[in-house]
C-alpha positions in Angstrom: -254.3 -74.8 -21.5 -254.4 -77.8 -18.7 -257.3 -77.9 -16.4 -255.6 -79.8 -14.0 -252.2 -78.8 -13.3 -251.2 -76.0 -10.9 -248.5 -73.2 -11.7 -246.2 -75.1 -10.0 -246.8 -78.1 -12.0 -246.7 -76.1 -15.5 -243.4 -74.2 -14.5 -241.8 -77.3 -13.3 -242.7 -79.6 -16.6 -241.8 -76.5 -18.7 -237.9 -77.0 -18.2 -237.5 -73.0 -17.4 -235.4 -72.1 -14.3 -234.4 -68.9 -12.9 -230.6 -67.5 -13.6 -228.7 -65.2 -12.0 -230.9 -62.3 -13.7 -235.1 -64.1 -14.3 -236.3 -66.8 -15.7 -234.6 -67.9 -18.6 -235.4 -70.9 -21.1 -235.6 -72.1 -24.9 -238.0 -69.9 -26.8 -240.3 -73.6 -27.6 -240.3 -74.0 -23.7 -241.8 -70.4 -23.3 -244.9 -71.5 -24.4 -248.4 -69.2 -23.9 -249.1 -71.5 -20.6 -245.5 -71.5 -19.1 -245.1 -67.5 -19.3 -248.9 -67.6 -17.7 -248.1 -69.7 -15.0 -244.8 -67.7 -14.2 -247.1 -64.7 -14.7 -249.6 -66.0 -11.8 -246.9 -67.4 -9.4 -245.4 -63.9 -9.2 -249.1 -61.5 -9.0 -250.0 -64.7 -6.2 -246.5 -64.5 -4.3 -247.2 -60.5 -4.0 -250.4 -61.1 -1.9 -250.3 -60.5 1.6 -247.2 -58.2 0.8 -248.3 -55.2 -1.2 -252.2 -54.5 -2.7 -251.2 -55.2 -6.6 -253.9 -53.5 -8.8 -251.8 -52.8 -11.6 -248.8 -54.4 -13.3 -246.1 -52.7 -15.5 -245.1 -55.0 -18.7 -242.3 -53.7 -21.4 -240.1 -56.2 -23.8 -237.3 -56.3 -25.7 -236.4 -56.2 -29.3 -236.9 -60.0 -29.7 -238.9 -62.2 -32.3 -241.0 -64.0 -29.3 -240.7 -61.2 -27.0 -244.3 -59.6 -27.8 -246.2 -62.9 -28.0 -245.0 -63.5 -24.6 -246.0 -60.6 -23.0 -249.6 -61.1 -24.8 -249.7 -63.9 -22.6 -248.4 -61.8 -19.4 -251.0 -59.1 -20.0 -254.0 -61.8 -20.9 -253.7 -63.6 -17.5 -253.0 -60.4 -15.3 -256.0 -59.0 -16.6 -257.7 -62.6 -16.0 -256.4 -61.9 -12.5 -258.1 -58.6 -12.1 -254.8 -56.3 -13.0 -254.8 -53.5 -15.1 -252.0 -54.1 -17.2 -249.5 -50.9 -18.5 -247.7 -51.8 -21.1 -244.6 -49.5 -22.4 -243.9 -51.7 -26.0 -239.7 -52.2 -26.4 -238.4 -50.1 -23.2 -234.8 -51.0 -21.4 -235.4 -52.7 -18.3 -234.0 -50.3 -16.4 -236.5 -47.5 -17.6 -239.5 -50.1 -16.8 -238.0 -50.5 -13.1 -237.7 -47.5 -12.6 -241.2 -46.2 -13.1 -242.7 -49.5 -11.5 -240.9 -48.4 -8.2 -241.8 -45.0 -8.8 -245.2 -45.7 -8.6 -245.4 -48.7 -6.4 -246.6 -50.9 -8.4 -244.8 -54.7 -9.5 -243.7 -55.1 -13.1 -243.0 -57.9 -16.1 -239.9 -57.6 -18.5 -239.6 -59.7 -21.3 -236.3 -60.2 -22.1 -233.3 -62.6 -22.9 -230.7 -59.6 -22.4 -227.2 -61.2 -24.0 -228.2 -65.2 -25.0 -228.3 -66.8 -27.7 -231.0 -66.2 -30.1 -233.1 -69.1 -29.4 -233.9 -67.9 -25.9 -235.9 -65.8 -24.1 -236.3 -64.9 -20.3 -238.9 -62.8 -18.0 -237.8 -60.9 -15.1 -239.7 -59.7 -12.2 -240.3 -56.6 -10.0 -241.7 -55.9 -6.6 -243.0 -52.5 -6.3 -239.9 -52.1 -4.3 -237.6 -53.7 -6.5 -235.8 -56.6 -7.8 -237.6 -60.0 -6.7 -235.2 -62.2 -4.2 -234.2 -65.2 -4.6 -236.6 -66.4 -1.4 -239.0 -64.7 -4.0 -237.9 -66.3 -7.0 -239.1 -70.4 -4.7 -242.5 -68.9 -4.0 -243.1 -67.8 -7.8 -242.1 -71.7 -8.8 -243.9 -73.4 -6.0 -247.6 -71.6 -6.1 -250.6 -74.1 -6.0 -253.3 -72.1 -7.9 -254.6 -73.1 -11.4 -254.6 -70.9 -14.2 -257.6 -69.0 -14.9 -259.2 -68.8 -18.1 -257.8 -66.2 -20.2 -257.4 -64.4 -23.8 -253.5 -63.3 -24.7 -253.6 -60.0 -25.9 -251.4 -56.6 -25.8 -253.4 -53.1 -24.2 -251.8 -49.5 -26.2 -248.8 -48.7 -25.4 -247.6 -45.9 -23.0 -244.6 -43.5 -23.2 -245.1 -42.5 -19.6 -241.9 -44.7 -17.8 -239.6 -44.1 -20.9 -240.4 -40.0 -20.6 -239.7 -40.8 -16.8 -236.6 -42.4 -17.5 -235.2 -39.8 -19.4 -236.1 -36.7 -17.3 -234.0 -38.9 -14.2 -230.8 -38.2 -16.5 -231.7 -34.8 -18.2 -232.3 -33.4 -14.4 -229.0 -35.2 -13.3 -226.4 -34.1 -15.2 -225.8 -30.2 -16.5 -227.1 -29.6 -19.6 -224.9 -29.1 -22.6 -221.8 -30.7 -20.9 -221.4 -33.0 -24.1 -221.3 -30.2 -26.0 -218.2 -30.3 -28.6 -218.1 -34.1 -27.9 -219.0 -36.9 -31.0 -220.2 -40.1 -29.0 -221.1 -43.0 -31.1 -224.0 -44.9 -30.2 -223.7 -48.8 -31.3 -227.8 -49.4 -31.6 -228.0 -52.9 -32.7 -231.0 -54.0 -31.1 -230.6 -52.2 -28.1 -234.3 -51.6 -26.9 -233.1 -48.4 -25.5 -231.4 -46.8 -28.7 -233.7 -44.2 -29.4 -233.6 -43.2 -26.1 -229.7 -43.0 -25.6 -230.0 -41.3 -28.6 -232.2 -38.8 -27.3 -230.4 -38.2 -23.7 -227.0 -37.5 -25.5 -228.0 -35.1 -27.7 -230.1 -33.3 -25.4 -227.2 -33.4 -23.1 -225.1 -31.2 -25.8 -223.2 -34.4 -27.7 -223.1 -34.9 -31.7 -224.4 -38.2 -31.6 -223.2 -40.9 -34.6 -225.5 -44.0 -35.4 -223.3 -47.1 -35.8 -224.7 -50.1 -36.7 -228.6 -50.5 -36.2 -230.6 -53.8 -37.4 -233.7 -55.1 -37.2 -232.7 -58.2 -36.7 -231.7 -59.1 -33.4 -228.2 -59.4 -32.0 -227.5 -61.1 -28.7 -224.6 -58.6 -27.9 -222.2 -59.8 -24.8 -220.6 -56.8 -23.1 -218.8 -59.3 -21.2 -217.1 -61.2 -24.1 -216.8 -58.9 -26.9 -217.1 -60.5 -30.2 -213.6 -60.0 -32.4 -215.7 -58.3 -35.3 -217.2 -56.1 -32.6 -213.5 -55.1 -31.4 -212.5 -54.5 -34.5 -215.5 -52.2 -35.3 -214.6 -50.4 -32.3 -211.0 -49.2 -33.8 -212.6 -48.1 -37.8 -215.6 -46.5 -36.1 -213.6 -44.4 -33.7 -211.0 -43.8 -36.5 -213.3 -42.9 -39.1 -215.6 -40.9 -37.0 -213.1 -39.4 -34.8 -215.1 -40.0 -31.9 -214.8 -39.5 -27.9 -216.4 -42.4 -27.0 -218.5 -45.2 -28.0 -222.1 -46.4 -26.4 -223.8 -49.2 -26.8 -225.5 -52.0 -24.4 -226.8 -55.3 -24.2 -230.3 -56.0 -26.0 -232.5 -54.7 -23.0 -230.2 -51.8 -21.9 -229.2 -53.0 -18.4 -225.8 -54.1 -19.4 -223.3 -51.0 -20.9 -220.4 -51.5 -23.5 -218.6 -48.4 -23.7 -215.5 -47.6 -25.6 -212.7 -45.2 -25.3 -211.2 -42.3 -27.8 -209.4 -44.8 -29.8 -212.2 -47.5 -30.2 -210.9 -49.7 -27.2 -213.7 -51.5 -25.1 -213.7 -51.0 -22.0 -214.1 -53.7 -18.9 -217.2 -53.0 -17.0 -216.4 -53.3 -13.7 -213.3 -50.3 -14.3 -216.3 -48.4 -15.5 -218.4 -49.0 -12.5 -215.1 -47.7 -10.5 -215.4 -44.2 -12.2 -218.7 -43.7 -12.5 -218.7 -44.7 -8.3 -215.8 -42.3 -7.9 -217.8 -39.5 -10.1 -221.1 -40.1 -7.7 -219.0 -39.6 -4.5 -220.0 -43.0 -3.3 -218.5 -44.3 0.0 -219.3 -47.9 0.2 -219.6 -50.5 -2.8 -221.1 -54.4 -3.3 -219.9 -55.8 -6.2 -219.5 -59.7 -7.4 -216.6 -61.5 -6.6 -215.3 -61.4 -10.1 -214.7 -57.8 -10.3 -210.9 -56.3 -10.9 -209.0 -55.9 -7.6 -208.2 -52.4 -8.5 -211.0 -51.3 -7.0 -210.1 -52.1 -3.6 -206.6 -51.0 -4.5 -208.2 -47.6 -5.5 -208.2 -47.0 -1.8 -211.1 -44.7 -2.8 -213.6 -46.0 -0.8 -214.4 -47.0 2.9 -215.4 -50.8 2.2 -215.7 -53.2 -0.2 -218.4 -55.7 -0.1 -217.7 -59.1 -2.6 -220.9 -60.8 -3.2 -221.6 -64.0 -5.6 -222.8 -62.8 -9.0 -226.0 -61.4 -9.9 -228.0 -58.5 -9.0 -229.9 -59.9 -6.1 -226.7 -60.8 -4.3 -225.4 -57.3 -4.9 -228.7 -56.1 -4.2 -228.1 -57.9 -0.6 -224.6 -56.6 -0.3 -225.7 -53.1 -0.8 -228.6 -53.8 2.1 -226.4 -54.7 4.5 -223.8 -52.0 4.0 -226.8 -49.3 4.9 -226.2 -49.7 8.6 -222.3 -48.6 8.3 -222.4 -46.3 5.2 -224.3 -43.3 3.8 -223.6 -43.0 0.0 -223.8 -46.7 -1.3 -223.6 -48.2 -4.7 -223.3 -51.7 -6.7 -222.3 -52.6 -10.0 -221.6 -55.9 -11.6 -218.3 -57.0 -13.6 -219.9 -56.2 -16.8 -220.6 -52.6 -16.0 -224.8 -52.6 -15.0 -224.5 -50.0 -11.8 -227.3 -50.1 -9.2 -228.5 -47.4 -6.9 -230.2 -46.9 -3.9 -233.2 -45.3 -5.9 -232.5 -47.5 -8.8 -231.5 -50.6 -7.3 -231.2 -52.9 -10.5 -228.8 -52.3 -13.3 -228.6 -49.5 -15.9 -226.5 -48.7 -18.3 -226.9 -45.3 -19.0 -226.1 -43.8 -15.4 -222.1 -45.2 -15.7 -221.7 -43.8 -19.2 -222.9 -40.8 -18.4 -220.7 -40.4 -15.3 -217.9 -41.8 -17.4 -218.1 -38.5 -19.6 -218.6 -36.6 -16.8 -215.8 -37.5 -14.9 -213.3 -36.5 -18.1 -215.6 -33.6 -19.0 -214.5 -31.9 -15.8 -211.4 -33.3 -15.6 -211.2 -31.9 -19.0 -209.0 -35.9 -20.2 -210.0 -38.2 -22.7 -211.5 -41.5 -21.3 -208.4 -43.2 -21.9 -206.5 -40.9 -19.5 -209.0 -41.6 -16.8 -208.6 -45.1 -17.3 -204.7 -45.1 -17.1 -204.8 -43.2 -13.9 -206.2 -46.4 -12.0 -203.9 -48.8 -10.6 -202.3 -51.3 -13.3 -204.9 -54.6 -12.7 -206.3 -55.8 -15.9 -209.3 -58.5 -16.4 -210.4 -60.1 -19.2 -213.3 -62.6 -19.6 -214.7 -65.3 -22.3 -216.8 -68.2 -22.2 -217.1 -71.9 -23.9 -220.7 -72.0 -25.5 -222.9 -75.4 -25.1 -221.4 -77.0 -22.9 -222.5 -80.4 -20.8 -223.2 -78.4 -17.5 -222.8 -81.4 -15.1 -219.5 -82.2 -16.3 -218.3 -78.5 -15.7 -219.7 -78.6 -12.7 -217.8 -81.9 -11.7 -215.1 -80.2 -12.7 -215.3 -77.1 -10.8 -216.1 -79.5 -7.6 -212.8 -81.5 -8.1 -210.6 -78.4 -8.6 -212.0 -76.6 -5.5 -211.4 -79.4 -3.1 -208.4 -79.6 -4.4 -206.7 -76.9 -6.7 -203.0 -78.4 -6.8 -205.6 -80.6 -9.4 -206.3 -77.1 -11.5 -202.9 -75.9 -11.6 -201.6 -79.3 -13.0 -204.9 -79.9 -15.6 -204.7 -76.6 -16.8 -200.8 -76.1 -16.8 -200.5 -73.0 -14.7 -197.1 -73.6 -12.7 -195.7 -70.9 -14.3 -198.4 -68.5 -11.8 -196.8 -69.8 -8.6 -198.4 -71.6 -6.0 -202.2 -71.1 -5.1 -202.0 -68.2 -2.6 -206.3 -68.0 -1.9 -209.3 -69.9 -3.1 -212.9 -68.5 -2.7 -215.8 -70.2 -3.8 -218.0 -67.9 -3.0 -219.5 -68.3 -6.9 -217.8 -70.5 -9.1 -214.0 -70.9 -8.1 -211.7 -68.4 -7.8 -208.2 -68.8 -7.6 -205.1 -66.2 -6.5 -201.8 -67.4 -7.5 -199.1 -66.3 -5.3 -197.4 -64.0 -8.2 -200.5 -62.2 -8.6 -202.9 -64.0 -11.4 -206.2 -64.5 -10.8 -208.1 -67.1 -12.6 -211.9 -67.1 -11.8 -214.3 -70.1 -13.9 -218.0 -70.6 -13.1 -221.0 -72.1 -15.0 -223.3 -69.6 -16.2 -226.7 -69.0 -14.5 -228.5 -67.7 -17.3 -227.1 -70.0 -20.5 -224.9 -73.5 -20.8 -221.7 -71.6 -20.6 -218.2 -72.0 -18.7 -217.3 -68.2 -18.1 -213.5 -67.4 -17.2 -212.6 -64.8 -15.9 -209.0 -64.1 -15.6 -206.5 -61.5 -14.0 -203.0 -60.3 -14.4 -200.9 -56.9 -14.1 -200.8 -56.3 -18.2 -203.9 -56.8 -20.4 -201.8 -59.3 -23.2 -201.0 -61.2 -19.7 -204.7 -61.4 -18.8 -206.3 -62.3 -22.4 -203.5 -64.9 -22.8 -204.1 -66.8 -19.4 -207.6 -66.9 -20.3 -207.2 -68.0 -24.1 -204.8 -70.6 -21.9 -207.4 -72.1 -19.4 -210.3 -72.1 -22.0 -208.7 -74.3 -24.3 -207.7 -76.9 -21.2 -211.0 -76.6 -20.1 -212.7 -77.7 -23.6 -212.2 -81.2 -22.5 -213.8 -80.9 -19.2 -217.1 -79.7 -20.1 
């Protein structure tokens, strides 16, 4: 441990920057001193704000996930916190109880990236950290205090929390008759999806739980997953498929037939099943939901949690019954203002348990806008971003590099996060560098779902060359 350099000196030599959704960084880079430092910028950037005498730590199901929080827990108590520590929780459940009682808490997680990273995120004891938070973490002057890493017992008190929030929610045995199956992977909230659906009245089938690790994607569903989707469903003759992203924020939910579903059209069901008025959601979300005509505005924000966060904030003052939810599905409320997974596929059943359809039927009644998404892994992030700069200021230059005549002229460009582009007969094409990992995401849209996968299949391969 240095002697000499401040916090802002250790998270600035460490390489680690904050995404769209924490901290993120190579697991070598999250070193004992880095996730201290990071640790003491956030308890020091509370001060003056809220009186912090405790702290609320939980992790994930990675491999470097509990050394890290040793080091959370070791400096916080250095720092005169008691530390409450939950073991592998979802972050959602961790949030939840942190705001519940007022207090600020640590997540260790990398969520959906590639194995040989790691992130932390970080909660006020009112909620997500901003991003005005998210400079005074980095830029804190104090040293590091000497300290011992090191893990307190573990607590079931926010994941019994978390589940009593659903089983008091929803009517209890309204699964009942229905077979869901629950993709656990890694999911650090398996058990307790497990737990909420069966108590809920549903015959619950395990599908495909490891100990090992899997960075699972809900926005880019891997082919073998797809393909599991269709023989589990089939085989199991189930009414639904569950599963989420490795720290249970992030949903993946499939229909009767084994069919994933796009997030954000989940979001739209499980808003129009809460009797929400008024949403913020990312620019990247499917136009169908404005097209709904369901509810009484529509707020587009950039993408990440904090800026829908900030969207739902300012549509208080015109609006009663507000919501968020992101593109791939996490759905934020105003007493849980970060995402969850659980809440939308809970609604999701809901909604076709009283409308007494499959999920597919609710899904076929919304208006015909598909979206599909993908990404190019490690890619040279400056030249993307080049890229993206040249096709914004001018985006004859996109339609020409990336041979899209055949979508008519360029009707609209925002680039309000990444660039998006709407072609005159009704395509969308959306690309943006990801916050989190060196990725290109693309997001496309188009009136059939072939028509959507194939533009973006289309603009990923031109874009190989650009980044």
């Amino acid at each position: 441990m240095s002697d000499s350099k401040t916090v802002a000196e250790i998270i600035n030599d460490s390489g680690i920057a904050f995404g769209t959704s924490g901290a993120r960084g190579l697991v070598e880079q999250l070193t004992d001193e880095a996730c201290a430092a990071f640790t003491v910028g956030f308890i020091e950037s509370l001060k003056g704000k809220f009186d912090t005498q405790r702290v609320a730590l939980a992790i994930d199901r990675r491999p470097s996930s509990p050394r890290m929080a040793a080091a959370c827990a070791g400096v916080a108590e250095a720092l005169g916190l008691q530390v409450e520590y939950f073991g592998v929780l979802p972050t959602p459940a961790l949030a939840l109880y942190a705001m519940g009682q007022g207090i600020p808490a640590i997540m260790i997680t990398g969520s959906h990236i590639p194995f040989d990273r790691n992130g932390i995120k970080f909660y006020r004891p009112d909620g997500e950290i901003t991003k005005a938070d998210e400079q005074a973490i980095v830029n804190i002057s104090s040293k590091l205090p000497s300290f011992i890493a090191g893990l307190p017992s573990e607590s079931k008190a926010a994941e019994q929390h978390y589940i009593k929030r659903y089983l008091d929610y929803f009517p209890a045995d309204f699964l009942s008759g229905k077979r869901i199956g629950l993709y656990e992977h890694s999911a650090a909230g398996r058990d307790i999806n497990a737990h909420v659906l069966k108590q809920l009245g549903a015959d619950v089938v395990s599908l495909g739980r490891t100990e090992s690790f899997v960075p699972i994607d809900t926005e880019a569903v891997s082919l073998e997953d797809q393909e599991r989707g269709r023989v589990w469903s089939e085989k199991h003759q189930l009414d639904a498929i569950f599963s989420t992203d490795g720290d249970g924020d992030r949903p993946l939910v499939a229909d009767e037939n084994g069919e994933w579903l796009r997030g954000d059209l989940l979001g739209l069901i499980c808003a129009q099943e809460l009797g929400i008025e008024a949403l913020a959601i990312p620019v990247s979300c499917n136009s169908a939901i404005e097209l709904s005509g369901y509810f009484k505005e529509v707020a587009r924000t950039r993408i990440g949690s904090p800026y829908v966060i900030e969207g739902m904030q300012a549509l208080e003052s015109r609006c009663s019954r507000i919501a968020g939810f992101e593109a791939n599905g996490g759905f934020l409320t105003d007493d849980l203002p970060t995402r969850d997974a659980l809440l939308p596929v809970l609604a999701l059943l809901a909604a076709a348990a009283r409308k007494q359809v499959t999920v597919s039927n609710l899904f076929s009644s919304l208006p015909e806008r598909y979206t599909y998404s993908d990404r190019i892994q490690s890619i040279d992030m400056v030249k993307a971003s080049n890229a993206i700069d040249r096709w914004t200021a001018q985006s004859q230059l996109l339609v020409e590099e990336l041979q899209l005549g055949e979508l008519g002229s360029v009707k609209h460009v925002n680039s309000t996060d990444g660039l998006r582009v709407i072609f005159a007969l009704g395509d969308i094409v959306h690309i943006r560098p990801s916050g989190n990992a060196p990725e290109l995401r693309c997001y496309t849209e188009s009136s059939a779902i072939q028509n959507a996968i194939d533009l973006n299949r289309k603009c990923l391969a031109k874009m190989q060359c650009f980044c």
